[in-house]
C-alpha positions in Angstrom: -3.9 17.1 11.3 -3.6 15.6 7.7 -1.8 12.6 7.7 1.8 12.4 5.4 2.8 10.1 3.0 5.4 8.7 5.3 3.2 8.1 7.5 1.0 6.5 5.4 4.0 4.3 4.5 5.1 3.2 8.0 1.1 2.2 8.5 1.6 -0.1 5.5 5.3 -1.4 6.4 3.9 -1.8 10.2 1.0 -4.8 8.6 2.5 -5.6 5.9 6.3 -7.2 4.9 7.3 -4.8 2.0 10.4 -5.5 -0.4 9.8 -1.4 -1.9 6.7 0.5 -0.8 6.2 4.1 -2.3 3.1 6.8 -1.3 2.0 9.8 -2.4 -0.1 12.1 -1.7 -1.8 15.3 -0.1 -2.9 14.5 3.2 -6.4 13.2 2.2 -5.6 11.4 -1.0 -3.0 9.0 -1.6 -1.2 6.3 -4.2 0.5 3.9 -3.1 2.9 1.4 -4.6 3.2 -1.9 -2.3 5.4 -4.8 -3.2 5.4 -7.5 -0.5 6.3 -11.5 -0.7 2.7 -11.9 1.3 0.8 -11.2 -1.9 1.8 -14.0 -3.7 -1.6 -16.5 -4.5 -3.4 -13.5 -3.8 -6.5 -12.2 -5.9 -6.2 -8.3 -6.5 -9.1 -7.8 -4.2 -7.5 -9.4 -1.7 -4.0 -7.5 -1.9 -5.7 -4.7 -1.3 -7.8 -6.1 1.4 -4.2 -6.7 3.7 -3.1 -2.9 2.8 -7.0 -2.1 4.1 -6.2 -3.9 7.4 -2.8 -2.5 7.8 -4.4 0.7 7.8 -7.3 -0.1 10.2 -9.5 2.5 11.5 -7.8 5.2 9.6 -9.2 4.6 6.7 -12.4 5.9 8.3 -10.7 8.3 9.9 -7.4 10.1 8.3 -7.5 9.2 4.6 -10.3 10.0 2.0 -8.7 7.9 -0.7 -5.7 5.1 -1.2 -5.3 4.3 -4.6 -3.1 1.1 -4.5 -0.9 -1.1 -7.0 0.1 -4.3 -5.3 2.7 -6.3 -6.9 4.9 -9.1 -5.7 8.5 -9.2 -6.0 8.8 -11.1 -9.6 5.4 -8.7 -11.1 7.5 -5.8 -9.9 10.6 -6.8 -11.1 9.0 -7.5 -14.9 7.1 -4.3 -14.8 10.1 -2.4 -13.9 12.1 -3.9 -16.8 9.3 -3.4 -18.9 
């Protein structure tokens, strides 16, 4: 069975403190919007790497692709007044 967005989402939330989290997808290929305090000092690669590990295994195993944006609070906040 092909995993949802929400579930996707509650994978993320479960690893990861999120101020506003948003996926979509269709069950092999997702896009995900993460905004979490934990990403502030953090590289992009590295971002990315703590949504990898709040996934775990199921990136090998459930989902194809994850394209993610990660954004703290203040990047979100500026590129949704933008």
């Amino acid at each position: 069975m092909l995993p949802t967005p929400e579930q996707i989402e509650g994978y993320i939330k479960q690893g990861i403190t999120c101020t506003h989290i948003q996926v979509e997808g269709d069950g092999q290929h997702f896009f995900a919007t993460v905004v979490s305090p934990e990403f502030e000092g953090q590289r992009l690669v590295q971002r990315h790497q703590l949504v990898y590990a709040a996934m775990g295994d199921r990136m090998k195993a459930e989902v194809h692709a994850l394209s993610i944006k990660a954004f703290t609070p203040e990047e979100f906040a500026k590129n949704s007044a933008a």
